[in-house]
C-alpha positions as CSV (number, residue, x, y, z in Angstrom):
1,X,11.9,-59.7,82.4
2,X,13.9,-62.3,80.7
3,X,11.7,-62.5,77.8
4,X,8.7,-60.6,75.8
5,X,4.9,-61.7,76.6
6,X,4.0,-64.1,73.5
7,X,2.4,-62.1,70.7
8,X,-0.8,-63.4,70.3
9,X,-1.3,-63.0,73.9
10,X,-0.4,-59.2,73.8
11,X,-2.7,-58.9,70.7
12,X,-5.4,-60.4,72.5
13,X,-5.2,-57.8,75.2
14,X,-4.7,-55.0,73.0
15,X,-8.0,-56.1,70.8
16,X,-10.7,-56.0,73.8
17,X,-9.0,-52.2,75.4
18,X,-10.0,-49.3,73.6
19,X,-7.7,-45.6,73.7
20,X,-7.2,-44.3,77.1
21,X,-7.3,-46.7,79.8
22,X,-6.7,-47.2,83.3
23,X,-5.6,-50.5,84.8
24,X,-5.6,-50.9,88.6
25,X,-3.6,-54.1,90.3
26,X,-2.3,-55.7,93.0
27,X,1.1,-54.9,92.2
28,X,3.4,-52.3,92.0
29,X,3.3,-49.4,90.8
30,X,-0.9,-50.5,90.8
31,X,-2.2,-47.7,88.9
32,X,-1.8,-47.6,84.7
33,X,-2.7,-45.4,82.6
34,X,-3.1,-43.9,78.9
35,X,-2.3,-45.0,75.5
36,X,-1.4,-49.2,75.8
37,X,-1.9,-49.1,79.7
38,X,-2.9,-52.7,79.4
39,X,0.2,-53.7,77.7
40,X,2.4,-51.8,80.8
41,X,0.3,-53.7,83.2
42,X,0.4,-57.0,81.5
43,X,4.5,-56.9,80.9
44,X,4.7,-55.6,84.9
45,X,2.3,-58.7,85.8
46,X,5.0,-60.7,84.0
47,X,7.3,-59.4,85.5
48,X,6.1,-59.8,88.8
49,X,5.3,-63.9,88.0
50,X,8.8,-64.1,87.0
51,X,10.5,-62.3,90.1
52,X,8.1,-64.0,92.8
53,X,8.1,-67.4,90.8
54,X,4.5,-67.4,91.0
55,X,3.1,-70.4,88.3
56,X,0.3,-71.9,87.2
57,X,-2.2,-68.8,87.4
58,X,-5.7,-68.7,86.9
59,X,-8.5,-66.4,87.5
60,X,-11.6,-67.4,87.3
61,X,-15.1,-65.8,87.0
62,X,-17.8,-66.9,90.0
63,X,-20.9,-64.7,89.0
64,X,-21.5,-61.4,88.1
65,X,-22.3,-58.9,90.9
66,X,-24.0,-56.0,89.3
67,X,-24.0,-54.8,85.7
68,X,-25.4,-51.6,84.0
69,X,-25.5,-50.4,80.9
70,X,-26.2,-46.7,79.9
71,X,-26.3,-45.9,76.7
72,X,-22.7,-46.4,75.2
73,X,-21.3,-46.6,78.4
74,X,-21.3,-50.2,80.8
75,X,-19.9,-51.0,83.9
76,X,-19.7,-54.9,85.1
77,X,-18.4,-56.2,88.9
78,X,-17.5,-59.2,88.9
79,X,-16.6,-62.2,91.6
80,X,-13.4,-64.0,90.9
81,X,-11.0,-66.0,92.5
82,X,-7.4,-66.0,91.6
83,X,-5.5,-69.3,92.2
84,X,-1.5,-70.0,91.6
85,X,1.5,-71.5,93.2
86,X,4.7,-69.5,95.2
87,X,7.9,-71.6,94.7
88,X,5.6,-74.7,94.4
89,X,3.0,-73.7,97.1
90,X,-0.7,-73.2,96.5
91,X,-2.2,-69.5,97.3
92,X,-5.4,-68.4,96.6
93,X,-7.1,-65.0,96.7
94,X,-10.7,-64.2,96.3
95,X,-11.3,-60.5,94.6
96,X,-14.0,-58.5,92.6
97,X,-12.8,-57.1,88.7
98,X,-14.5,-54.2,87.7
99,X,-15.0,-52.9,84.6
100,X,-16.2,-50.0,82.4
101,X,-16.6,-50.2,78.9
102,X,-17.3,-47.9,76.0
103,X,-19.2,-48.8,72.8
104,X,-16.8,-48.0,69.6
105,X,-19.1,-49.1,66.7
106,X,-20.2,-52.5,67.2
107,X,-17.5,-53.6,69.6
108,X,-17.6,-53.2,73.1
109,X,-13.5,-52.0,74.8
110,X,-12.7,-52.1,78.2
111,X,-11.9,-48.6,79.4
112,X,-11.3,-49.3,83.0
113,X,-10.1,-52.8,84.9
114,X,-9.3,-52.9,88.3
115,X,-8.8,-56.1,90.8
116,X,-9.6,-55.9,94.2
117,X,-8.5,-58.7,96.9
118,X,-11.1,-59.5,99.3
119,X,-8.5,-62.0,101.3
């Protein structure tokens, strides 16, 4: 990658993850995991915008599926649909994000994410 994520992007990331984590993605090598997983992931999505010239990028939330929480633990599905363009062509992908979070004091982190395309 030609240059580092922006800070206050990676900071962002960093405050809602919480110790070990596991990231799971559409993209190579599509498993992260441990101690700043999220960061790996987020420079290897980068990355992969960069290499594929993928722009514009947006996910957006439809509704949530199912949600539980047990006592410190939580686990959320939710519908999303990821939108972007290829070289200056629209693509779209509908997909589910799961979750599982853990409660560290009175803040909830994200142990868990993974994305899964449904087209």
């Amino acid at each position: 990658m030609d240059k580092e994520p922006p800070r206050e992007i990676t900071a962002l990331i960093d405050t809602a993850f919480g110790g070990e984590v596991i990231v799971v993605g559409g993209m190579a090598p599509y498993r992260w995991t441990g101690p700043n997983a999220q960061g790996r992931w987020f420079a290897d999505a980068e990355k992969w915008v960069h290499d594929l010239g993928v722009a514009a990028e947006k996910i957006e939330e439809e509704k949530i599926i199912h949600s539980e929480v047990v006592d410190m633990h939580a686990y959320i599905v939710l519908s999303a649909a990821l939108s972007f363009q290829v070289k200056g062509q629209p693509a779209s992908r509908n997909g589910g994000l799961n979750f599982t979070f853990a409660r560290k004091g009175n803040n909830w982190k994200i142990e868990s994410q993974a994305w899964g395309r449904l087209s």
